[in-house]
C-alpha positions in Angstrom: -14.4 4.0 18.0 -16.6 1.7 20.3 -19.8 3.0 21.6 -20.8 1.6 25.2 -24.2 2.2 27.2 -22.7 2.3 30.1 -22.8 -1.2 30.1 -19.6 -2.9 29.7 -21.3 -6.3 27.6 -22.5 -3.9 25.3 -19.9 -2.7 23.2 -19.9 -1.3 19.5 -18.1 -0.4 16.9 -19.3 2.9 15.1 -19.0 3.7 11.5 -18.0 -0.2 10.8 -20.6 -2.4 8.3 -22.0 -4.8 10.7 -24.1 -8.0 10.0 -27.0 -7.5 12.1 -29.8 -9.6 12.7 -32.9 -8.2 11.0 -35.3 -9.0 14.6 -32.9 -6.9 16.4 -33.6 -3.7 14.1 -36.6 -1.2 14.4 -38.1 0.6 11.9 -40.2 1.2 9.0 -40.0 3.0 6.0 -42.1 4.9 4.1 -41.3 4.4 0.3 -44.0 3.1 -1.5 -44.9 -1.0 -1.1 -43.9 -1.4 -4.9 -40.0 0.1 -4.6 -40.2 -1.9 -1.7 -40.9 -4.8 -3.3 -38.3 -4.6 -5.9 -35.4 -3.8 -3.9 -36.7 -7.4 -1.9 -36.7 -9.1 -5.1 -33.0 -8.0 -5.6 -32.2 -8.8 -1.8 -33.3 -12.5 -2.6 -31.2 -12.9 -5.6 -28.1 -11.6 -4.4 -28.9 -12.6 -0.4 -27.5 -9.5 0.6 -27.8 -5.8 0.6 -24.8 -3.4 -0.5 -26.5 -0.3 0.7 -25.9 -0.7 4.4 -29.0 0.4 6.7 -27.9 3.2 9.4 -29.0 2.6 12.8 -28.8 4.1 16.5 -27.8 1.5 19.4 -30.6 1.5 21.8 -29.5 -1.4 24.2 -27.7 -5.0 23.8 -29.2 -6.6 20.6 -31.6 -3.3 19.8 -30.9 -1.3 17.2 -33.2 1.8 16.1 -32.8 2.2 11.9 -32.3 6.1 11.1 -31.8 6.0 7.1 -32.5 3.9 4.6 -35.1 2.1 6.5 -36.6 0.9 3.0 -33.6 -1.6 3.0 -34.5 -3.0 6.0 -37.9 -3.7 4.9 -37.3 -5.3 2.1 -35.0 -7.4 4.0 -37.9 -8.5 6.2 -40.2 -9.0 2.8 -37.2 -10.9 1.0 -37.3 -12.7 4.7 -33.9 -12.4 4.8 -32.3 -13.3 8.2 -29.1 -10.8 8.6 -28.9 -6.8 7.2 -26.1 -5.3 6.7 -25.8 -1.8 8.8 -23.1 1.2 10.2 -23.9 1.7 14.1 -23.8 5.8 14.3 -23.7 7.9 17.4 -26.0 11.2 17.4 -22.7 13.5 16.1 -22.0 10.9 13.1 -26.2 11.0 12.2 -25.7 14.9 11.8 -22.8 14.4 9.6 -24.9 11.7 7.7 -27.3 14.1 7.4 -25.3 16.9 6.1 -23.8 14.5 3.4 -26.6 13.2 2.0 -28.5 16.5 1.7 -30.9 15.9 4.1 -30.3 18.9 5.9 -27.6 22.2 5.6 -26.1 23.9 8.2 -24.7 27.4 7.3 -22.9 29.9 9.8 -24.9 32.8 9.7 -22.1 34.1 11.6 -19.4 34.2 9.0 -21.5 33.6 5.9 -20.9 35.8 3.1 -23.2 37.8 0.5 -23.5 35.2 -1.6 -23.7 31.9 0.5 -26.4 33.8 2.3 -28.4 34.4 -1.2 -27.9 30.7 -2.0 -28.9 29.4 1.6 -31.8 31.8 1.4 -32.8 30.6 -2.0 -32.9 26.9 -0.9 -35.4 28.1 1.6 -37.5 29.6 -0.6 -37.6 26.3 -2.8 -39.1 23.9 0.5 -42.6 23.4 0.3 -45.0 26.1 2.3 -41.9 28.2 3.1 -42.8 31.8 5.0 -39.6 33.2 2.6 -41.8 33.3 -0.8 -42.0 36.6 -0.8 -38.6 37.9 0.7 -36.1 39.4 -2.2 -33.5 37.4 -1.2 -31.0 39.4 -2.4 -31.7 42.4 -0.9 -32.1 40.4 2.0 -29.0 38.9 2.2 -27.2 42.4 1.4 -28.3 43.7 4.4 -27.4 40.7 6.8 -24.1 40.3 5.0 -23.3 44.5 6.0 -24.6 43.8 9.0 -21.9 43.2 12.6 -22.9 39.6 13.2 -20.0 38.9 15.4 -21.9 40.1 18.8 -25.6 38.2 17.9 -26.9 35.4 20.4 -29.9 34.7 17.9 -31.6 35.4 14.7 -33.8 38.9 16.3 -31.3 41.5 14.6 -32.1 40.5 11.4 -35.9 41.8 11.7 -34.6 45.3 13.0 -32.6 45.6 9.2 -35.4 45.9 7.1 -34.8 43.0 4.8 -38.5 41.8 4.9 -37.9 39.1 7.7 -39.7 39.5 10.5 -40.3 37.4 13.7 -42.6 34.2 13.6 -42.7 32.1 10.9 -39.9 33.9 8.3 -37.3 34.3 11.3 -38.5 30.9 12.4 -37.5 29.7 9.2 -33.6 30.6 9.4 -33.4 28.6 12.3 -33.7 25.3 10.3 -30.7 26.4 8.2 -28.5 28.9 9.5 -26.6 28.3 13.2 -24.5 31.2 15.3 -21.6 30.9 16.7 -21.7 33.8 19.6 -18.7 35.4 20.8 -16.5 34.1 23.7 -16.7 36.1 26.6 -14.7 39.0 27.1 -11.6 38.4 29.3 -11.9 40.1 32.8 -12.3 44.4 32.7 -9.6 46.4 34.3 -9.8 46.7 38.0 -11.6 50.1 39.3 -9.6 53.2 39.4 -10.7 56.7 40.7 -11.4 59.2 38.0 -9.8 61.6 40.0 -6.6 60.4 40.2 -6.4 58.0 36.7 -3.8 58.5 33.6 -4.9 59.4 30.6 -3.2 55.7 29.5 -5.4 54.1 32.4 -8.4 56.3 31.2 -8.2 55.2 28.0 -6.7 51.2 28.6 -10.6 51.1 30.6 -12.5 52.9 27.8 -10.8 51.0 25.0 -12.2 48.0 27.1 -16.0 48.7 26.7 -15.2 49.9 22.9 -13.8 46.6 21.9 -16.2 44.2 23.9 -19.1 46.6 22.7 -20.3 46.6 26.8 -22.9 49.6 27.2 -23.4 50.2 24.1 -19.5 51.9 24.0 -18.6 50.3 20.2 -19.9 53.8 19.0 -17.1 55.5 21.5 -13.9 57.3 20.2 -11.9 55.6 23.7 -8.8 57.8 22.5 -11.3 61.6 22.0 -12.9 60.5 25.9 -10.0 60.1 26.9 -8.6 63.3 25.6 -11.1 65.0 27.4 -11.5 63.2 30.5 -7.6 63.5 31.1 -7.6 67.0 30.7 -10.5 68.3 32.6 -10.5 69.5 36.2 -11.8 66.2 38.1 -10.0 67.0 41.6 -14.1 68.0 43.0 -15.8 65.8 40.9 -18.5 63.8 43.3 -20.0 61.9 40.5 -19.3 60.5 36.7 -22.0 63.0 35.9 -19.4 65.4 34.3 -18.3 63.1 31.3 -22.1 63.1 30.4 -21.9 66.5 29.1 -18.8 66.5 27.5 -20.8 65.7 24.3 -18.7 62.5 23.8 -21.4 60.6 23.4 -21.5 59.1 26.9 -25.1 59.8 28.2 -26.5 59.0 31.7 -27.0 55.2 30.5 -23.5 54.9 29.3 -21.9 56.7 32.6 -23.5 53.8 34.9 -20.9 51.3 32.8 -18.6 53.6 33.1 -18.8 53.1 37.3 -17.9 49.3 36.7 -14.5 50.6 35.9 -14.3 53.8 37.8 -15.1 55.3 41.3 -13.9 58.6 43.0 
């Protein structure tokens, strides 16, 4: 792969070792001066370095160093004219990351019970974290039992009861854990009078809202409404307002979802 700024002169291979002019590189690290002085002192004997310095392309013949910057320090110190470096693009950084522990990226979404205790654990061990306090197990319990499949952000978990709350504990998660929401539901069912529908188109519009959980329907029996719907009297119906006291559990709020998919 060859990674161009929109510049055709400027092209470069990713992921390759590179020998690249120490001047062209910015950067500084910030391991102490006497581990940088050793690695320098093994730079001059050997003339080279075998860890390779990752860098970001910022322009022709700029470079931005991103990980092990100390390299490229002691290349300077050991005044060493050439570093050897992998160009990365912002995708292959993450994955640098991720592999050398940096950072962890856990699906909250499809996590289970125990990488969520594990994940929540290694919170708990970073210096200053809000999660000192949190039993992690019970905590992870809970958001393991929980329906994550619908959740656009982390706010669900502080209505479970698992001693994370918003601010600084939910805040926390955020570092770690990632979501991966839904994709939309595919288009509804086109609007039908409630006089005149099926019980099968009754129920193919009610099984709808069940399975996309629209209106808070996921707690809807679609083939009990139905039932009922189907075989009351709905020839003088001049409203929805009927189905809201079947005691199906479709109250006033439910019944205006229900006029998406229905008229008279």
């Amino acid at each position: 792969m060859v990674i161009s700024l929109n510049d055709p002169t400027v092209d470069v291979p990713l992921g390759q070792i590179l020998r690249i002019p120490c001047k062209f590189v910015k950067g500084k690290s910030e391991t102490q001066p006497i581990v940088i002085q050793t690695i320098a002192h093994e730079l001059s004997a050997t003339g080279k370095n075998i860890l390779p310095v990752i860098v970001r392309l910022l322009g022709e013949d700029r470079y931005q160093a991103i990980l092990n910057t100390q390299i490229l320090d002691a290349a300077r110190q050991a005044k060493l004219d050439f570093v050897w470096c992998i160009v990365v693009n912002q995708l292959m950084q993450q994955q640098i990351e991720v592999e050398s522990g940096q950072v962890i990226h856990i699906n909250l979404t499809t996590a289970s019970e125990q990488e969520l205790v594990e994940t929540l654990k290694y919170i708990q061990t970073q210096p200053g974290s809000p999660l000192k306090t949190v039993d992690v197990t019970i905590a992870a319990s809970k958001i393991a039992a929980a329906d994550r499949s619908t959740w656009q952000d982390f706010t669900p978990i502080t209505k479970l009861g698992c001693g994370i709350t918003k601010g600084k504990k939910l805040d926390a998660l955020s570092a770690v854990f990632y979501l991966t929401p839904p994709p939309p539901p595919p288009a509804p069912p086109s609007t039908i009078s409630i006089k005149q529908a099926s019980r099968a188109e009754i129920f193919e519009r009610l099984d709808y809202l069940t399975t996309y959980k629209i209106g808070g329907f996921d707690t809807i029996d679609p083939e009990a409404v139905s039932d009922l719907i189907a075989s009351a009297n709905r020839s003088k119906w001049k409203s929805l307002t009927p189905i809201t006291k079947m005691n199906c559990g479709i109250d006033l709020a439910k019944g205006k979802t229900l006029k998406t998919l229905f008229s008279l």
